[in-house]
C-alpha positions as CSV (number, residue, x, y, z in Angstrom):
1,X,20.6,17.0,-22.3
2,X,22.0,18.5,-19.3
3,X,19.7,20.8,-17.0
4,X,22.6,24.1,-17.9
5,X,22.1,22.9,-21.6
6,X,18.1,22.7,-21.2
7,X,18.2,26.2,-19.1
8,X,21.1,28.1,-21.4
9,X,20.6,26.7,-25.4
10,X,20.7,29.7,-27.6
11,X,18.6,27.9,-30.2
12,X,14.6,29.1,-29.3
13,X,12.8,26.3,-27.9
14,X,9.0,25.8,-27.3
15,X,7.7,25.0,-23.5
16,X,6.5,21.4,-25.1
17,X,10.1,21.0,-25.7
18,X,11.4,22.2,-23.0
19,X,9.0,20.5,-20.8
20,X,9.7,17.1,-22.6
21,X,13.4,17.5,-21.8
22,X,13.0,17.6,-18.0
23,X,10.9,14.5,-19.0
24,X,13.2,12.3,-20.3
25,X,16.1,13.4,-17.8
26,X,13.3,12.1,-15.0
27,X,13.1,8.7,-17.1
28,X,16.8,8.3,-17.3
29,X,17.0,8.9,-13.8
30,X,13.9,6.6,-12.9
31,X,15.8,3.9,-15.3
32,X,18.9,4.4,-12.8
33,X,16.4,3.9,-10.1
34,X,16.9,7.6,-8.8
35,X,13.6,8.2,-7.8
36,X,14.4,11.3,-5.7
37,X,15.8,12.7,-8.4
38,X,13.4,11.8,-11.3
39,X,10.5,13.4,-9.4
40,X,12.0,16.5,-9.0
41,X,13.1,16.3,-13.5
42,X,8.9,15.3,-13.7
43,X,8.0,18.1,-11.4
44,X,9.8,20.9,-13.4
45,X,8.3,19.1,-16.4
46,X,5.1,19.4,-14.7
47,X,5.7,23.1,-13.8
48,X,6.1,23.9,-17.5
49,X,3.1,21.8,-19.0
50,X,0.4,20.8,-16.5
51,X,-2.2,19.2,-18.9
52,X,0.0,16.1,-19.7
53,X,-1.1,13.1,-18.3
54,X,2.3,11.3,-18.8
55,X,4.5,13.9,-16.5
56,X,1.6,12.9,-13.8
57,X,2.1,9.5,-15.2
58,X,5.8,9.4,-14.8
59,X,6.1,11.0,-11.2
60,X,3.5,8.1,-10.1
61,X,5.9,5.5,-11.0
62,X,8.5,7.3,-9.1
63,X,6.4,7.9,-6.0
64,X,5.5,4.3,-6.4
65,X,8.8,2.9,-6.2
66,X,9.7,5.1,-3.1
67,X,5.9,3.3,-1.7
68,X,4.8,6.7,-1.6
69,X,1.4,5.3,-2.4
70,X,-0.4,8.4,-1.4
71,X,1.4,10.9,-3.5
72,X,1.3,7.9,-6.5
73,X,-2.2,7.8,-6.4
74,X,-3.0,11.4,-6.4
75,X,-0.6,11.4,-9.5
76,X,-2.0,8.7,-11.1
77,X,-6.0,10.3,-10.6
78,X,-4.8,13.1,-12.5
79,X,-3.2,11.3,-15.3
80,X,-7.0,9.7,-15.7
81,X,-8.2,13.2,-15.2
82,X,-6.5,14.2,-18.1
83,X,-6.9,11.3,-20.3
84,X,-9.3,8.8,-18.4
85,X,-9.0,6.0,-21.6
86,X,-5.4,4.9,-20.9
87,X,-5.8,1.6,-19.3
88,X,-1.7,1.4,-18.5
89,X,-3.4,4.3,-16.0
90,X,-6.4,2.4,-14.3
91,X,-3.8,-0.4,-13.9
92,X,-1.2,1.4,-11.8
93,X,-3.7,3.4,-10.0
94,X,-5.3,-0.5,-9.1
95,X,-1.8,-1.1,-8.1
96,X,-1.5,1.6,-6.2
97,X,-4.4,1.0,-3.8
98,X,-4.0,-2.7,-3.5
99,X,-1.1,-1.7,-1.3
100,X,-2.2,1.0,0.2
101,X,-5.2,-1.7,1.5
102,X,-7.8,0.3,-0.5
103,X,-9.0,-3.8,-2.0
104,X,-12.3,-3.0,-3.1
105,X,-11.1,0.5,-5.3
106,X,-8.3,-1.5,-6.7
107,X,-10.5,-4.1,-8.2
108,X,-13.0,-1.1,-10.0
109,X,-9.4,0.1,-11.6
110,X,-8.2,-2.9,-12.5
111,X,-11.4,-3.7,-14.2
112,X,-11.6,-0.2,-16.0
113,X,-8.5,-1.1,-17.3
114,X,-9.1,-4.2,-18.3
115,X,-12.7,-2.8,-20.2
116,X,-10.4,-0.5,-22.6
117,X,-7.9,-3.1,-23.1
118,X,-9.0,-6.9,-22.5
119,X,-5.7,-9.0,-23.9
120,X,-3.5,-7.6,-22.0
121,X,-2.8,-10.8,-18.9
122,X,-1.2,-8.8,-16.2
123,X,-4.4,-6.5,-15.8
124,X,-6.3,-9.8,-15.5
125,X,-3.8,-11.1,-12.8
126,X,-3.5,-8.1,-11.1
127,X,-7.3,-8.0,-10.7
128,X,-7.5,-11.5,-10.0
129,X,-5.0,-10.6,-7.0
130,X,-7.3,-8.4,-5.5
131,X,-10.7,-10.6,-5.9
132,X,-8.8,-13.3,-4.3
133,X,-7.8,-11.0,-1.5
134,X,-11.6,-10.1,-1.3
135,X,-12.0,-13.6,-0.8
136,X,-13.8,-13.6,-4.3
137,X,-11.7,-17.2,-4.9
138,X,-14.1,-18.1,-8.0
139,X,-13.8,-14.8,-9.7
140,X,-10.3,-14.7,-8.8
141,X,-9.8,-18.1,-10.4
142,X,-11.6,-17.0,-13.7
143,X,-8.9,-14.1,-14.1
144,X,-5.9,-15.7,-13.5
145,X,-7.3,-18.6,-15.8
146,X,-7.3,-16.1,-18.5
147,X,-3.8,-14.5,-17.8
148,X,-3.1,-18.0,-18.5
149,X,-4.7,-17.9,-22.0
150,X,-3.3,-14.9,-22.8
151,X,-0.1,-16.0,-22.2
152,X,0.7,-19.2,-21.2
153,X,4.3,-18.9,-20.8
154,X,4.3,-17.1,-17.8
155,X,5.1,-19.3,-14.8
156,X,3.9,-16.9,-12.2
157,X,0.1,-17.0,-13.6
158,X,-0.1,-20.8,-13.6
159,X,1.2,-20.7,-10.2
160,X,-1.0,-18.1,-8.8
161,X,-4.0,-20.4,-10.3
162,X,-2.5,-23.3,-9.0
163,X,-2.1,-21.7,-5.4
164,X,-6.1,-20.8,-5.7
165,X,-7.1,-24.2,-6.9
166,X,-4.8,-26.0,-3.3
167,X,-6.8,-23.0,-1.1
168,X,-10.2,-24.1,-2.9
169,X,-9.7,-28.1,-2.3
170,X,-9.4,-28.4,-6.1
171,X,-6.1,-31.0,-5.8
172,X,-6.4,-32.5,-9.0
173,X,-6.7,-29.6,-11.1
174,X,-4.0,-28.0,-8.9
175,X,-1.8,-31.0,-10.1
176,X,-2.1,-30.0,-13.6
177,X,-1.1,-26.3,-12.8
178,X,2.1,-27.4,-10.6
179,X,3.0,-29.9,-13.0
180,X,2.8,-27.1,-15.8
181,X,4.9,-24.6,-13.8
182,X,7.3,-27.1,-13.5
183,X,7.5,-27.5,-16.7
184,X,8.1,-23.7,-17.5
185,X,10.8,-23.9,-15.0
186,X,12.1,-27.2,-14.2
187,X,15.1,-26.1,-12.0
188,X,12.9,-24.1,-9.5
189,X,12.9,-27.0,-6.4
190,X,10.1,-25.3,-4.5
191,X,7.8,-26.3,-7.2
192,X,8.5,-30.0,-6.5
193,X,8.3,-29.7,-3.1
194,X,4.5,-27.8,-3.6
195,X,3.7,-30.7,-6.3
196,X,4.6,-33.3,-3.2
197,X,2.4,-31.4,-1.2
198,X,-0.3,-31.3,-3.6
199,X,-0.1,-35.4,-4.5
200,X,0.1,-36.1,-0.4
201,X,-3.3,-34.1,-0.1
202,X,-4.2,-36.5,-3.0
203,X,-3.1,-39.5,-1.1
204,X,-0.5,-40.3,-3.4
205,X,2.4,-40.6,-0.5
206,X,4.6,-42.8,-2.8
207,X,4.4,-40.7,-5.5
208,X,5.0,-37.8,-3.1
209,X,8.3,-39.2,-2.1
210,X,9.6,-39.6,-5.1
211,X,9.2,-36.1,-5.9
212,X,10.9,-35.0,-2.8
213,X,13.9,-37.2,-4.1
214,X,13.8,-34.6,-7.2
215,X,13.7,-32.1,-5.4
216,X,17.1,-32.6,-3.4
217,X,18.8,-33.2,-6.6
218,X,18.2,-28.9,-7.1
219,X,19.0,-26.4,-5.3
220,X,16.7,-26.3,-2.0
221,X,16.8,-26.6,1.5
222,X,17.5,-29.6,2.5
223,X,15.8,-29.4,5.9
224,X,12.5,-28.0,4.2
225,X,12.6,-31.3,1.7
226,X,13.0,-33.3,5.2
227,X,10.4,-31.8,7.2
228,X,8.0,-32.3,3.9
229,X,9.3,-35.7,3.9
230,X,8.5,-36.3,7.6
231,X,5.2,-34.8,7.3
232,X,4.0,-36.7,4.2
233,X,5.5,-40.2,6.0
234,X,3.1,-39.5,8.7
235,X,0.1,-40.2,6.1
């Protein structure tokens, strides 16, 4: 509906319903990745109906894709304000501070969210993001074990454990990881060349090679396969 249509219907209309209009508008605008222009549809909404956590919601996601991370977070508070067990809500507020450096409150809302809905894999990688950043490696390497569990189809959680088992010295249970991404995504070359890295670290310089070879059959640098190459000849 169009804002003339929302302003001038001769049909009686209830503020909920008028409210939800500008709503929707900002949705099809945030869909269209019109941020500017969905806040302002959520802010009207917001004008109409204050005590609705997902206008507040809505215009965090909008203030978050502009990295507005101040005015997302303020957003996002009130949304839990309003309705504090919505864990989609402690999970983008977590997000929220994680890049706006705030580490240590991004881990609590990750968690909250993760204590009012525990099978859901991203909060788990998400908060496993932030422990590792709080160079919390083991707790970090318990969530994204379970992101795994939850949903071991996912490429980016086995490589984000994989990456945390290479930074812990772990090389043979790193193997199994990079060997599993590949797996989920065989035509991605960087994963051979990390799985080269990983077997060199092992020792395995033949093996290593080989890999490499793989790797140039896909579609990768070429000079980063040969510096890899040189490095892992020098074993």
């Amino acid at each position: 509906m169009s804002e003339e249509q929302i302003k001038d219907s001769d049909i009686p209309r209830d503020r909920d319903e008028i409210a939800d209009d500008y709503n929707e508008r900002g949705i099809s605008f945030f869909n269209l990745k019109k941020y500017p222009e969905a806040i302002k549809e959520f802010t009207k909404a917001i004008k109409i109906l204050q005590n609705d956590p997902d206008y507040y919601f809505n215009r965090g996601l909008s203030y978050y894709s502009m990295r507005m991370y101040d005015s997302a977070i303020k957003d996002y508070r009130k949304a839990i304000e309003i309705l504090p067990g919505n864990a989609d809500y402690h999970n983008a507020l977590g997000a929220a501070l994680e890049d706006r450096g705030n580490i240590e409150e991004s881990e609590r809302e990750f968690t909250a969210a993760i204590e009012l809905e525990s099978d859901i894999p991203d909060f788990y990688y998400n908060r496993g993001n932030a422990r590792f950043r709080l160079g919390k490696k083991e707790e970090a390497l318990k969530d994204y074990s379970e992101a795994v569990r939850l949903n071991s189809m996912d490429q980016i959680f086995v490589y984000k454990r994989y990456e945390t088992l290479m930074n812990m010295g772990r090389y043979e249970e790193a193997l199994k990881d990079i060997n599993a991404a590949i797996e989920l995504m065989p035509e991605n070359g960087a994963y051979y060349i990390l799985k080269a890295d990983t077997l060199g670290k092992l020792g395995r310089k033949e093996e290593a090679l080989g890999v490499l070879d793989e790797a140039m059959k896909l579609s990768v640098n070429p000079e980063e396969v040969e510096a890899k190459r040189k490095e892992l000849e020098k074993l």
